[in-house]
C-alpha positions as a printed Julia matrix, in Angstrom:
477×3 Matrix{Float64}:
   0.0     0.0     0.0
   3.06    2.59    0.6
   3.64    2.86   -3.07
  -0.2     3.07   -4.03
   0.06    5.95   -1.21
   2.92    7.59   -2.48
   2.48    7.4    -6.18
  -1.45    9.31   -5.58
   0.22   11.59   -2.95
   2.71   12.69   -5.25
   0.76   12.92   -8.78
  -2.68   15.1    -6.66
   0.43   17.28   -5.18
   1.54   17.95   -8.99
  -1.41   18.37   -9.98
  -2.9    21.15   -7.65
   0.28   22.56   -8.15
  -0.79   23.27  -11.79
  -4.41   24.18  -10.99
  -2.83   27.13   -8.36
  -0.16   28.13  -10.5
  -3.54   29.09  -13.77
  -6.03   29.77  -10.92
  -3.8    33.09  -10.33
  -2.88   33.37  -13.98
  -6.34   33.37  -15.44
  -7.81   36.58  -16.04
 -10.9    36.08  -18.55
 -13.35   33.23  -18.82
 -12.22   32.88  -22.58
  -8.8    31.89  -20.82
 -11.01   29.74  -18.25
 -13.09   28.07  -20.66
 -11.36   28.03  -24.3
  -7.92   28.78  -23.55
  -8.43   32.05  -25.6
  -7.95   29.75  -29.11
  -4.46   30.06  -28.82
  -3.16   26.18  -27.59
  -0.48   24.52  -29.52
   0.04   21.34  -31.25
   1.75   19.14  -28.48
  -0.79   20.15  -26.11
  -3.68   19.64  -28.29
  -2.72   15.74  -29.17
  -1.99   14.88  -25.24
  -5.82   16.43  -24.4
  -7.35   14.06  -27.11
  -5.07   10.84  -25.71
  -5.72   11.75  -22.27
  -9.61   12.69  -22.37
 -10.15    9.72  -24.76
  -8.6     6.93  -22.66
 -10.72    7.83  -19.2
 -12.98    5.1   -17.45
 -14.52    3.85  -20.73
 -11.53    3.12  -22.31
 -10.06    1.67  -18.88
 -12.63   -0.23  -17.37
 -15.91   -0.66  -19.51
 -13.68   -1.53  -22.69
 -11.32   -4.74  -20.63
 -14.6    -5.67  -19.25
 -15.82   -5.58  -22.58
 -13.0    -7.01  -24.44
 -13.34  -10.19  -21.26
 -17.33  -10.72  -22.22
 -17.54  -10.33  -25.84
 -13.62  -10.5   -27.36
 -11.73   -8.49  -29.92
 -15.35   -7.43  -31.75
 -15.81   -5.24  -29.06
 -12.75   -3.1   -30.5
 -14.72   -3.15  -33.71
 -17.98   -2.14  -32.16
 -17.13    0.6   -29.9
 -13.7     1.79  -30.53
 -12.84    1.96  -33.92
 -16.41    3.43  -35.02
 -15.8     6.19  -32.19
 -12.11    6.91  -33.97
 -13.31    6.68  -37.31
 -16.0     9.4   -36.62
 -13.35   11.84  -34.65
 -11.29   12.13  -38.01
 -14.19   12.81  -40.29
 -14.78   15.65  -37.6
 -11.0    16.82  -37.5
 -10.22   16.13  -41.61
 -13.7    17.16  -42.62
 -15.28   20.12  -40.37
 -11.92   21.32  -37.57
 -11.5    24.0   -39.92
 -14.78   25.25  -40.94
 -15.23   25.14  -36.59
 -12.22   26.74  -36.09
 -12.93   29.96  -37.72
 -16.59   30.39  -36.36
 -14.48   31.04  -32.47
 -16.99   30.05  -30.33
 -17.11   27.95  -27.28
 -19.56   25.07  -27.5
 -21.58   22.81  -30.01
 -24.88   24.57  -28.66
 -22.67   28.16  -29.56
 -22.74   27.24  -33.08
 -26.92   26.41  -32.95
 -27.05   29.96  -31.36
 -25.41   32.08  -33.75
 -26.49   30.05  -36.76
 -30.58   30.5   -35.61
 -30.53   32.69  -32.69
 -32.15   32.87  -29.97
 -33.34   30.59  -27.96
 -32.42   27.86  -30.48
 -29.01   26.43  -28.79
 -31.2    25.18  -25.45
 -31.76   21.79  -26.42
 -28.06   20.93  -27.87
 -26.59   22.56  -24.25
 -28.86   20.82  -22.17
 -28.21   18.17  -23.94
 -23.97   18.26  -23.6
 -24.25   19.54  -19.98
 -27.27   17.16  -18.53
 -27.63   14.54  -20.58
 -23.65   13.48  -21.71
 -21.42   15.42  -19.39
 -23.01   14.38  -16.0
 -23.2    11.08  -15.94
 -20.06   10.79  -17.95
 -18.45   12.6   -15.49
 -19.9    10.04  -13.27
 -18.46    7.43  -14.34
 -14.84    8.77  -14.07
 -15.83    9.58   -9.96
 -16.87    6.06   -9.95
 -13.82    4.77  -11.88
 -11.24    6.9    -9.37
 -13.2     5.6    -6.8
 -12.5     2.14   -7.5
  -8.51    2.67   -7.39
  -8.66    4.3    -4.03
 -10.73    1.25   -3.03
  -8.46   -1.37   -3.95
  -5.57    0.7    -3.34
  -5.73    2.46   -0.42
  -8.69    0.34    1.04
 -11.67    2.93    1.45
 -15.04    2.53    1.63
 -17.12    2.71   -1.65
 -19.37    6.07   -1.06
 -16.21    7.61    0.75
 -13.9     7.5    -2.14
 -16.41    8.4    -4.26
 -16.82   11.78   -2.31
 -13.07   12.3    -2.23
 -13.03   11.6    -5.67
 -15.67   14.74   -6.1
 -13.77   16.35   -3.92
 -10.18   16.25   -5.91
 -11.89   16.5    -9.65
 -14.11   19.82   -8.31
 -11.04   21.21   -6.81
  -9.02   21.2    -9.77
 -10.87   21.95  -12.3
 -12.3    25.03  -10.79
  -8.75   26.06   -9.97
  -7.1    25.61  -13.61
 -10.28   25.53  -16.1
  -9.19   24.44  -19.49
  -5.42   25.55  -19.85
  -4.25   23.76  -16.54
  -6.73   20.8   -17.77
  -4.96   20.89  -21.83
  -1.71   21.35  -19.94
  -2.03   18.38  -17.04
  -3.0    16.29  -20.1
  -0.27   17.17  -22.5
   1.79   15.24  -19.55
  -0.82   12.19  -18.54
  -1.05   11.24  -21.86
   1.99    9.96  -21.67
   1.85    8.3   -18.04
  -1.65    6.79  -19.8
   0.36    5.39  -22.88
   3.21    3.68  -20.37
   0.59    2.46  -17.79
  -1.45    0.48  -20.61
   1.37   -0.6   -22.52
   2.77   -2.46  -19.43
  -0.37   -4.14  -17.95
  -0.7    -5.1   -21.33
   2.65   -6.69  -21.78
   2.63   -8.13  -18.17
  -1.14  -10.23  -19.12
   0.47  -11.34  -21.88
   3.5   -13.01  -19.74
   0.86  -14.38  -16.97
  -1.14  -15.89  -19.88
   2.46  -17.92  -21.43
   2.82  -16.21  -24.34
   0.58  -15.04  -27.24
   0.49  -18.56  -28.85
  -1.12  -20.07  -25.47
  -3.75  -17.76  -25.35
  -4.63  -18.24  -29.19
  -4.79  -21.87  -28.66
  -7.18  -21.93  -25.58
  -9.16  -19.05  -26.18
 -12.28  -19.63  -28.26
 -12.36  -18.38  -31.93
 -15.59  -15.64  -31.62
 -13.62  -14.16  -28.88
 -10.74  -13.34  -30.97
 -12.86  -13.18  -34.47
 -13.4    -9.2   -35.72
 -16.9    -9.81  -36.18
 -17.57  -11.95  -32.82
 -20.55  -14.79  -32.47
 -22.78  -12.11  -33.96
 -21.87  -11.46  -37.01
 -20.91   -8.29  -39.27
 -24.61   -6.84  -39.05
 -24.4    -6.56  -35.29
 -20.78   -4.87  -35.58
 -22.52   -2.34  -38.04
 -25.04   -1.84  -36.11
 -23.79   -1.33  -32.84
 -20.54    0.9   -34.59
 -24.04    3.15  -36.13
 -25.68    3.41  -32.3
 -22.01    4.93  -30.65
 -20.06    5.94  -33.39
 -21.73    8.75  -35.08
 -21.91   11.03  -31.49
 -18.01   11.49  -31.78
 -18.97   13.53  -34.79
 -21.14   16.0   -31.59
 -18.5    15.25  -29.21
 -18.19   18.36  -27.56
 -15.02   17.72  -25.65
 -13.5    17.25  -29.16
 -14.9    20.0   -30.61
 -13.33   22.2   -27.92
 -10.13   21.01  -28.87
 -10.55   22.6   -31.94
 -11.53   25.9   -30.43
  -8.65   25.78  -28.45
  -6.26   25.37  -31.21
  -4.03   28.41  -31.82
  -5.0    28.15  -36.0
  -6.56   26.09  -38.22
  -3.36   23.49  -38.98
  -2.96   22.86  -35.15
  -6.54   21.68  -34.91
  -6.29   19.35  -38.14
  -3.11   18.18  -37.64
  -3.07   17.44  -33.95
  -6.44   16.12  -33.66
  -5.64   13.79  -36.37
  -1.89   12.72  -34.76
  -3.94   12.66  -31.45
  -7.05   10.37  -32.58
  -4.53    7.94  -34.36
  -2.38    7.25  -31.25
  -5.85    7.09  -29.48
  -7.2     4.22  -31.65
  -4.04    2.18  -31.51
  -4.25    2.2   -27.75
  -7.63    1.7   -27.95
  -6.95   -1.66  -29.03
  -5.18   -2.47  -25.9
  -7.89   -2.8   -23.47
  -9.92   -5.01  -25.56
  -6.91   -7.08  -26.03
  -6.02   -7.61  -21.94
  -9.62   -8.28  -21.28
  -9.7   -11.58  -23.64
  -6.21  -12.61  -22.55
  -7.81  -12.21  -18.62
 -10.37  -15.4   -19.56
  -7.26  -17.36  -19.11
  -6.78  -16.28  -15.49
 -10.21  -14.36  -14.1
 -13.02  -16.35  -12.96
 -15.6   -16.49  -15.83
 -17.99  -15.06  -13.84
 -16.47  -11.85  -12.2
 -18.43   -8.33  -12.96
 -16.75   -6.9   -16.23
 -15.86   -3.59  -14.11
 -13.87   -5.21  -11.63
 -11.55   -6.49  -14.46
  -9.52   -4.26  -14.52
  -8.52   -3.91  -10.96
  -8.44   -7.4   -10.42
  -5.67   -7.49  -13.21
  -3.61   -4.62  -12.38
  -3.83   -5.33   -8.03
  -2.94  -10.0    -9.18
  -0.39   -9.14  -11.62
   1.82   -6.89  -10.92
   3.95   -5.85   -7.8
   2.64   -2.52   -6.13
   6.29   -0.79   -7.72
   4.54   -1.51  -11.37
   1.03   -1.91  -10.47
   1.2     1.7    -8.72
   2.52    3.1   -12.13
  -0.33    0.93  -13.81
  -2.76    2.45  -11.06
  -1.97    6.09  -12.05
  -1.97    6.04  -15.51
  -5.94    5.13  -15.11
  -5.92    8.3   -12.54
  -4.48   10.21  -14.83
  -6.82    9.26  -17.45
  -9.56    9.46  -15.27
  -8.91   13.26  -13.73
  -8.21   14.18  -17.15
 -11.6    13.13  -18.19
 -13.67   14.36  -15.66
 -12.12   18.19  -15.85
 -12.86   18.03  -19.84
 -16.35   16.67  -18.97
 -17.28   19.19  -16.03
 -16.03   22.08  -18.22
 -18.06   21.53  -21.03
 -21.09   21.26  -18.84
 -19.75   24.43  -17.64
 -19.39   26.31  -20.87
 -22.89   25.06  -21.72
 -24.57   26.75  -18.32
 -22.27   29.27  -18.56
 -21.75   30.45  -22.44
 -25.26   29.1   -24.25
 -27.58   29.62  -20.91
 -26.44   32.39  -18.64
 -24.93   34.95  -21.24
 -27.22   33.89  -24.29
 -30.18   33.94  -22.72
 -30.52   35.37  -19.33
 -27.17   38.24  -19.13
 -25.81   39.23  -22.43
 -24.16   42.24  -21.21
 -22.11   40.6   -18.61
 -19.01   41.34  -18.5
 -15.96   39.37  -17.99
 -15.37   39.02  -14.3
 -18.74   38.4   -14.32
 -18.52   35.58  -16.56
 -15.59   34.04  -15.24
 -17.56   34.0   -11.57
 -20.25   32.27  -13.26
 -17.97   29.54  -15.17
 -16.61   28.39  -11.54
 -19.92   28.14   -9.89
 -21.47   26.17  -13.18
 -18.27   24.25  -12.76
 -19.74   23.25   -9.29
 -23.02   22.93  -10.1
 -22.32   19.93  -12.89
 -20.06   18.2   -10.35
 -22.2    18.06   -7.95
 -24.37   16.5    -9.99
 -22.14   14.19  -11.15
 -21.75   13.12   -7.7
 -25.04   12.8    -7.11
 -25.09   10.15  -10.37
 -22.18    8.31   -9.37
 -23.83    6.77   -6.32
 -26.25    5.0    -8.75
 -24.22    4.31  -11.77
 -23.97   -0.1   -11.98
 -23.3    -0.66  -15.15
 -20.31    2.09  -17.23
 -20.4     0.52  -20.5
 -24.22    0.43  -20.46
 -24.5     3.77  -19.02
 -21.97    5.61  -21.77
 -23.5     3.93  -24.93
 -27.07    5.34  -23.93
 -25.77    8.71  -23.47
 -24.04    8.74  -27.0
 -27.31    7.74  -28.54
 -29.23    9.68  -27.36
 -26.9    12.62  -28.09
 -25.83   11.45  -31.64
 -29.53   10.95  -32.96
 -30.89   14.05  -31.59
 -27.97   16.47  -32.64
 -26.09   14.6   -35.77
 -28.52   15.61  -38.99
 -29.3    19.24  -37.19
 -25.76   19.93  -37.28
 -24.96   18.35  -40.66
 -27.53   20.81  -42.33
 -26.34   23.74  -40.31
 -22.8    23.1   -42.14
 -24.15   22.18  -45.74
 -27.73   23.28  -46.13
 -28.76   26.69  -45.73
 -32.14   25.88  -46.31
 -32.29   24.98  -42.53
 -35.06   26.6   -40.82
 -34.96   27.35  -36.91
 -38.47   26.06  -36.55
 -36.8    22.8   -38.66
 -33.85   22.63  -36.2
 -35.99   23.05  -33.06
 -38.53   20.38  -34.11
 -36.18   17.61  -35.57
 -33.95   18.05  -32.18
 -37.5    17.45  -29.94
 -38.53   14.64  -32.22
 -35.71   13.05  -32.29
 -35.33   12.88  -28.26
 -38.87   12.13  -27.71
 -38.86    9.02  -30.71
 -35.58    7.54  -28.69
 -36.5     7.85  -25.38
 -39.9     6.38  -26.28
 -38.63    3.52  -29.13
 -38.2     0.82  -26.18
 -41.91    1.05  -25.49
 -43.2     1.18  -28.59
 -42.21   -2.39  -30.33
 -41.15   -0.86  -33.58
 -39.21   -3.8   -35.44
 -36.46   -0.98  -36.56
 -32.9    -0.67  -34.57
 -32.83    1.97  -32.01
 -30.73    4.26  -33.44
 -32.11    3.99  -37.04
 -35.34    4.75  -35.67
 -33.88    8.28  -33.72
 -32.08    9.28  -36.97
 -34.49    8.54  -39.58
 -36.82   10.8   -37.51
 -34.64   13.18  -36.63
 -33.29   13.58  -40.59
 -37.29   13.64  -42.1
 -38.64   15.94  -39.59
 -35.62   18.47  -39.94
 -36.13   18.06  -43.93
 -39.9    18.63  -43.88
 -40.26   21.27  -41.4
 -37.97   23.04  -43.02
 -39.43   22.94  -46.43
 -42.44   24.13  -44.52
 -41.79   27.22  -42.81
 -39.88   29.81  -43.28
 -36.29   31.64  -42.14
 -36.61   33.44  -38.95
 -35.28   37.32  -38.44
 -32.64   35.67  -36.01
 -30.92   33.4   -38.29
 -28.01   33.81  -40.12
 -29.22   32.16  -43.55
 -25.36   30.04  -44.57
 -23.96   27.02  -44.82
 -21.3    27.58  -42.3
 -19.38   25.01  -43.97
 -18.64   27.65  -46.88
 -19.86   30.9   -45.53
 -18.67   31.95  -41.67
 -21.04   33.67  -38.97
 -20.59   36.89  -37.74
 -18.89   35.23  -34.94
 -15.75   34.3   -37.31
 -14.99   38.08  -36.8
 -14.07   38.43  -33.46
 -15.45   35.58  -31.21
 -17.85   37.87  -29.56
 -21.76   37.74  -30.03
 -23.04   40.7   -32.21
């Protein structure tokens, strides 16, 4: 337990370090928020790694890899990649010229008013709480096993650490902290990975007593089932917010292309990694043990507390990196699309940057409040990307191509789209989930618009070719 002790001791000692050193630095909530668009490359690529690999990629992917095999890589992981470069190669620098803050910023400018509600309640309620749940629940789990606390008390403390930093720091001390775990992530994967493999006797024992759909691409199911399970997660990295304020953040176009591609490609190949450990752990774990607990159980059997401590803090790296990414864009949600938008336009910046520390709070509590229910982490993150993906994916689509969009359109595809979802499991339609969500979320947006016409508030462009008034100076006119 003395190296478990000293390696968290150490790292939270570093890392509040940071978070005092840009809690006396910042000055503006752009800085707080955005990093005032001016981050560099380097940083940029160790934000994706880090804020990529958090308690999904840790936990629910090993437990998946250990129930369902390699296919699970296909499913989940490589759809979710695949998306993130069509948004970096296809729209980072369309975004990056519009300078704004949030996903629900660009629905705002684009329609005005009162028409970026949904999409922020959306990121901040519906994806960044209990996402941000899950990494309180994750970091809970290592101070469980490694420092032996109760369940609901580490969860706290958890709260506790992830609140205090991220209201100290905001983004910069959260792009800068990750520039630095990505690379404690990358070593602390790499070696639980290499030390399963050595418990298991070698790659060629494990392929010979491991059942074929467990190391098949496709699984027991088949390619339809990889297709459509890939089509129910994949498409919401396209409306990943934490993503898209990467590419705010970037300092210039080229930084957000080129590092969010160097950044997603690195992500994907360790991606694989997980996936891989939790089918070699069928040759060692009890058949039967709870997915979650994979993970730990590997990490605490395998390796001496010198290694496993190292092992340990790469997933607490991953996982504070995560949850300060996921409580800030809750926070620019309240903060930018809510409280300035709608209810304080003149505010001013000290203002602003008050109100982006106590939204900061206000999403991590409840976060907290989620994480003493969450059971299930892979079950829990796939619904959230659904439901995100089908409700926001064909409203932004057409506000980057077709400038035909009306706000009426927009506003009635989004409620559709949520209400059709949350209602498809009780309504025995023999259609996938997700199909159903996007087919009405892509004819409703279509029709509606056809029907009624272009509000005074909008800016009538495809933002893809033509920028908002926001391009200008960042600022709302």
């Amino acid at each position: 337990m003395t190296w478990y002790v000293s390696y968290t001791v150490i790292y939270f000692i570093l890392m509040f370090a940071m978070g005092f050193y840009y809690f006396f630095k910042i000055r503006t909530y752009e800085d707080y928020l955005i990093g005032s668009w001016n981050t560099g490359f380097w940083p940029i690529v160790g934000t994706i790694i880090s804020t990529w690999c958090g308690a999904a990629v840790f936990i629910g992917w090993m437990g998946m890899g250990f129930t369902v095999g390699l296919s699970g890589f296909f499913k989940f992981a490589l759809p979710g990649i695949l998306f993130s470069l069509l948004l970096i190669v296809v729209f980072a620098a369309p975004l990056r010229r519009q300078k704004l803050y949030t996903i629900a910023d660009l629905f705002g400018e684009r329609f005005g008013g009162r028409s970026g509600i949904i999409p922020s309640l959306l990121s901040a309620i519906i994806y960044s709480v209990p996402t941000l749940a899950l990494q309180m629940v994750g970091l809970a789990s290592i101070f469980t096993i490694t420092l032996g606390l109760e369940t609901n008390i580490a969860i706290t403390l958890s709260f506790v650490l992830m609140l205090g930093f991220t209201i100290l720091g905001g983004l910069p001390a959260t792009i800068i902290t990750d520039a630095l775990q990505s690379i404690i992530v990358i070593i602390g994967i790499i070696v639980l990975a290499i030390a399963s493999l050595n418990y298991a006797g070698g790659l060629e024992n494990i392929l010979a007593n491991t059942p074929p759909e467990y190391i098949s691409p496709l699984g027991p199911d088949g390619l339809s089932e990889i297709l459509l399970y890939a089509l129910s997660v994949g498409p919401f990295y396209v409306v990943w917010q934490s993503t898209w304020q990467r590419i705010f953040a970037s300092k210039s176009e080229a930084v957000a292309k080129k590092a969010g591609v160097t950044g997603f490609v690195i992500a994907g190949a360790i991606s694989f990694l997980p996936f891989s450990i939790g089918v070699i752990a069928r040759q060692y774990v009890p058949t039967d043990m709870d997915p979650d607990l994979i993970f730990s159980y590997v990490t605490a059997d395998l390796l001496p507390p010198a290694v496993g401590g190292i092992v340990f803090l790469g997933l607490m790296a991953a996982l504070m990196t995560g949850a300060t990414s996921f409580i800030l864009q809750g926070s620019s949600n309240l903060t930018r699309d809510l409280y300035q938008r709608l209810m304080k336009p003149e505010a001013d910046n000290r203002q602003m940057l008050l109100v982006a520390r106590v939204t900061v709070v206000i999403i991590s509590v409840l976060g907290l409040i989620v994480a003493f229910f969450v059971t299930d982490i892979e079950t829990a993150y796939q619904w959230a990307l659904r439901l995100t993906a089908t409700v926001m994916l064909f409203p932004f689509l057409a506000v980057m191509f077709w400038s035909k969009a009306t706000k009426k359109g927009m506003i009635w595809s989004m409620i559709l789209a949520l209400i059709a979802t949350l209602s498809w499991p009780f309504l025995n339609i023999p259609m996938d989930h997700t199909v159903f969500g996007f087919s009405v979320s892509l004819l409703s947006l279509i029709i509606i618009s056809l029907l009624t016409q272009h509000d005074e508030s909008e800016q009538v462009r495809a933002v893809y070719w033509e920028d908002l008034n926001s391009a200008g100076n960042g600022k709302i006119e």
